[in-house]
C-alpha positions in Angstrom: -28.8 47.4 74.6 -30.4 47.4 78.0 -30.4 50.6 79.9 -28.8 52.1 77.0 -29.8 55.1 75.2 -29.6 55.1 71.1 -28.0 58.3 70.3 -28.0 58.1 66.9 -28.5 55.2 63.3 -25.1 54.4 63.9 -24.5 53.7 67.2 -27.5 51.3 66.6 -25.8 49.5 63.6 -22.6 49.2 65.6 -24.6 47.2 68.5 -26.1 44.9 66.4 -24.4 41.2 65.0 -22.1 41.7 62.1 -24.7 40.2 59.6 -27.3 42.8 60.9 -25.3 45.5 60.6 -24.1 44.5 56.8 -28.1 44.5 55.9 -29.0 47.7 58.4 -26.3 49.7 56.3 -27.6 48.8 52.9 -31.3 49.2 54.1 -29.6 52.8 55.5 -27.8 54.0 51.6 -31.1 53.0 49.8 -33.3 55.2 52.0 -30.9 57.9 51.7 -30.6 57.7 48.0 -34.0 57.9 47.3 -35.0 60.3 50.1 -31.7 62.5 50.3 -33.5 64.7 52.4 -35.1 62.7 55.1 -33.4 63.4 58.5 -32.4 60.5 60.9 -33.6 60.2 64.3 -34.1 57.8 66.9 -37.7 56.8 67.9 -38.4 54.1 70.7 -34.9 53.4 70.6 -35.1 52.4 66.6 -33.6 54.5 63.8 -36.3 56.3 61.9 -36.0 58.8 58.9 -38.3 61.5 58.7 -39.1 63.7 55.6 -41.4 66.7 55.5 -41.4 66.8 59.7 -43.4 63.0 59.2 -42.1 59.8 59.6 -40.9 58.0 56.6 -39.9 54.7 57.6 -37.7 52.8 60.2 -35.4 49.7 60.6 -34.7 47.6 63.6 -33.6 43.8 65.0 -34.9 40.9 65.9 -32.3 37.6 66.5 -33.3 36.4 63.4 -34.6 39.3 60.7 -33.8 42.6 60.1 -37.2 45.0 60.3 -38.2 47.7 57.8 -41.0 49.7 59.4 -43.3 51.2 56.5 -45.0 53.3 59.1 -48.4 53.2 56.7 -51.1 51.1 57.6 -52.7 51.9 54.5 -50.0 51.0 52.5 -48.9 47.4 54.3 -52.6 46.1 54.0 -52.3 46.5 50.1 -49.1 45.1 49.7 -49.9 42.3 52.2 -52.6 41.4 49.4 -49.9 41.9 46.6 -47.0 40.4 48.3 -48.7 37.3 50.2 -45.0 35.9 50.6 -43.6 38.7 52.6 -43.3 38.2 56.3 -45.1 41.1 58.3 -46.3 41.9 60.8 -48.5 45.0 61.3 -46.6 47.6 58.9 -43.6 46.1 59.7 -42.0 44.0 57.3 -38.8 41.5 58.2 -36.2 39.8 55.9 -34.3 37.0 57.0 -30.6 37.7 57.9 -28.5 35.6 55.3 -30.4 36.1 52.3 -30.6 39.3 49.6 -32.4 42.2 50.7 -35.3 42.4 48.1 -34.5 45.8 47.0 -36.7 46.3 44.4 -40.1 46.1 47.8 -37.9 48.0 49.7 -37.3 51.2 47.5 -41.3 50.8 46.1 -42.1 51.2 49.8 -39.8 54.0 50.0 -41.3 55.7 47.2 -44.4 55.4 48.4 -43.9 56.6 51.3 -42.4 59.7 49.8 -45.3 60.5 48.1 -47.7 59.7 51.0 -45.9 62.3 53.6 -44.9 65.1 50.6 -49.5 64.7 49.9 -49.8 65.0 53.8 -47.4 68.1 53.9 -49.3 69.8 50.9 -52.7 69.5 52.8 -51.1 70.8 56.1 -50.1 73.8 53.9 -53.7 74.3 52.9 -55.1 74.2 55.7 -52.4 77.3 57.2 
């Protein structure tokens, strides 16, 4: 991936092992179905979904994980404290490539995160 500009979630998947691309897709259909409108981009050469012109979350690679980026600070810290098993680092969390994506985190950080940018978006429309 070197030198290589990410155009797009896709051509990101399709660089990546087969067994990252297997989780990358399913970690791709969740955020879509529970955030049909968030709009993929590519942001320091990572796919990232943004809804209500905010970043929602992100995924990414490592050798050995797969990353989900939460993208809210305020948000990992508290589930840091509630998930003390998780692996994280930062707002990022990682799940090992092999095992079951735990879903059920996954979409409550999705959810949250939905209602964290659609509260941002209503005070930016106060405020104009």
């Amino acid at each position: 991936m070197l030198g290589h500009s990410i155009q797009n979630a896709e051509e990101y998947i399709e660089l990546q092992t087969p067994a990252h691309q297997m989780i990358l897709r399913e970690l791709r259909a969740l955020i879509h179905t529970l955030a049909p409108r968030a709009e993929e981009v590519i942001s320091y050469q990572i796919p990232c979904f943004k809804l209500d012109d905010a970043f929602l979350v992100g995924m990414g690679v490592t050798r050995k994980f797969c990353s989900f980026y939460s993208m809210s600070r305020k948000l990992a810290d508290r589930l840091r404290q509630e998930w003390p098993d998780a692996r994280m680092s930062g707002t990022t969390f990682h799940f090992e490539i092999g095992k079951s994506l735990p879903r059920e985190r996954i979409e409550l950080i999705i959810r949250e995160r939905i209602a964290e940018n659609a509260e941002r978006a209503l005070l930016k429309k106060k405020r104009s």
